[in-house]
C-alpha positions in Angstrom: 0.0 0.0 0.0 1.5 3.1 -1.2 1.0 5.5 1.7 1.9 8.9 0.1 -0.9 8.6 -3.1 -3.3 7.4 -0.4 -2.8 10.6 1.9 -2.5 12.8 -1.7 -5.8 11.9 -2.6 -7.1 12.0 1.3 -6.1 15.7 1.2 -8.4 16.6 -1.6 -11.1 15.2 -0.1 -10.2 16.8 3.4 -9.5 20.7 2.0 -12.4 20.2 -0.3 -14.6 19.4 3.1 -12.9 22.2 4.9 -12.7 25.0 1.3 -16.5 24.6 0.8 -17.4 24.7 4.4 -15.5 27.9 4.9 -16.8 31.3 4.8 -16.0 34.1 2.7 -14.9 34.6 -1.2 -12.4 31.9 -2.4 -9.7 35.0 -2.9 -9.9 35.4 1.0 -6.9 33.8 2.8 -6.9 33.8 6.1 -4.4 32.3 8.4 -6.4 29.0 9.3 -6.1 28.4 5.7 -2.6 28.4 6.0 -2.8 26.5 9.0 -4.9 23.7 7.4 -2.4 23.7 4.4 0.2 22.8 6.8 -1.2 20.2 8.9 -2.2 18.4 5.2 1.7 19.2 4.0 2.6 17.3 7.7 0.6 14.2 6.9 2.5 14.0 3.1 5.5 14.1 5.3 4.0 11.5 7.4 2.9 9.5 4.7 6.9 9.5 3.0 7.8 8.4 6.6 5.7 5.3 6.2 6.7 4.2 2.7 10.6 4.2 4.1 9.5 2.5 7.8 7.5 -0.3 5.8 10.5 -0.8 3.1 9.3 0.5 0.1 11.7 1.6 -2.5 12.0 5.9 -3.2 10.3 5.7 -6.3 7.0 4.9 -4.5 6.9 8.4 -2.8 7.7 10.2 -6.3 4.3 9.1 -8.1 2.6 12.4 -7.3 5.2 14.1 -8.3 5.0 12.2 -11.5 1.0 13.1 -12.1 2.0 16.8 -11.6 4.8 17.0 -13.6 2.6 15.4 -16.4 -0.5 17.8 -15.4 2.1 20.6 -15.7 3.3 19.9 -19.2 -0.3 19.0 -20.6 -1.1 22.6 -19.2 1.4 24.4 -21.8 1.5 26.9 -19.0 4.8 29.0 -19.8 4.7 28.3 -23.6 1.2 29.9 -23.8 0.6 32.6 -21.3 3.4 33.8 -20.3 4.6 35.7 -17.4 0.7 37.3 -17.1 -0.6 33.9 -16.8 -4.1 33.7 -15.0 -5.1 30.8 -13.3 -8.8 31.4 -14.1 -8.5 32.5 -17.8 -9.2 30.0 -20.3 -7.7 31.7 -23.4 -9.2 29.9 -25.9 -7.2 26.6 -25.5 -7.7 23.5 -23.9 -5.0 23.7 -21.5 -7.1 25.3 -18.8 -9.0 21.8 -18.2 -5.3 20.5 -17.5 -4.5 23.3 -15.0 -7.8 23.2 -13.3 -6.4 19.6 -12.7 -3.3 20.6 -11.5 -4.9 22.9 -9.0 -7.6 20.2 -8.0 -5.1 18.1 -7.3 -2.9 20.1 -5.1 -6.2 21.2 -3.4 -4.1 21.0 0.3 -1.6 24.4 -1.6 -4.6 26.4 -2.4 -3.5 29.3 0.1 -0.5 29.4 -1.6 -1.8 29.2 -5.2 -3.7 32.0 -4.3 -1.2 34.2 -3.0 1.3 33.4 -6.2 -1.9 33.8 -8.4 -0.7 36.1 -11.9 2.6 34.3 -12.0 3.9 31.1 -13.0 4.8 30.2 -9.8 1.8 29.7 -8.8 1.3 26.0 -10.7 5.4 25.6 -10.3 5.6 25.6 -6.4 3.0 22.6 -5.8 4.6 20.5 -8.1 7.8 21.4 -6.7 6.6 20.3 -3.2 4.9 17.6 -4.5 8.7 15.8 -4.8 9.9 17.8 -1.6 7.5 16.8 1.2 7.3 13.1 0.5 10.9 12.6 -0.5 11.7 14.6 3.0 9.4 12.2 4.7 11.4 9.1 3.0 14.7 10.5 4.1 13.7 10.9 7.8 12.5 7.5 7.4 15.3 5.7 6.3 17.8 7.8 9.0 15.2 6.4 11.7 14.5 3.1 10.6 17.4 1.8 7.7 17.2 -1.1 6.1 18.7 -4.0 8.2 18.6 -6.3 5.8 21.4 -6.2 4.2 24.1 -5.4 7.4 27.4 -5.3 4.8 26.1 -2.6 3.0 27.2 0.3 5.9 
């Protein structure tokens, strides 16, 4: 059981329950977003630290990262809009389906989409962190917990 895709997709359902039980426009970012954001970012970490505790090789924590690199490059972000992208404008091209997947998908960032909103940045950072926290979380695992298995290897 891959730990890290099952918490990735457990934090859309849990900022989507928390985002449309909220009050106020979807611009307004308050610091319990923030706060919510992180405590979802801790359980990614969390979820890295399993995949190393139970054994599981690196590339197990990296598969989100692969979905938003791919979601990234279907987007055509940079080629197409620029440094004045928006993330709500559709102009005229398919590719806002693929970033309004990108952005579903990183649901747990969307304080920080919000606050990077008009620049690039603001589809680069969650796929950026998307490899960061897990693969942190797999690297405190594995200097906790190594791999015994194989004692000549040290």
């Amino acid at each position: 059981m891959n730990y890290v895709t099952i918490t990735y997709l457990l934090n859309i359902v849990l900022y989507a329950m928390y985002f449309f039980g909220r009050t106020g426009g979807e611009t307004d970012v308050s610091g319990i977003d923030f706060f919510v954001s992180g405590i979802l970012s801790l359980l990614l970490i969390f979820a890295g630290y399993l995949n190393a505790r139970k054994g599981m090789i690196y590339r197990t924590v990296l598969w989100v990262f692969f979905v938003n690199v791919f979601l990234l490059v279907c987007s055509g972000v940079f080629d197409q809009f620029g440094s004045d992208f928006n993330i709500l404008s559709t102009g005229n091209s398919d590719s806002f389906l693929f970033t309004l997947a990108l952005i579903v998908y990183n649901g747990y960032l969307f304080p920080l989409t919000i606050v990077l909103e008009g620049s690039g940045l603001s589809l680069l950072f969650p796929v950026v962190l998307s490899f960061i926290l897990p693969s942190l979380g797999y690297l405190i695992g594995k200097k906790l917990y190594p791999n015994k298995q194989n004692p000549t290897e040290l």
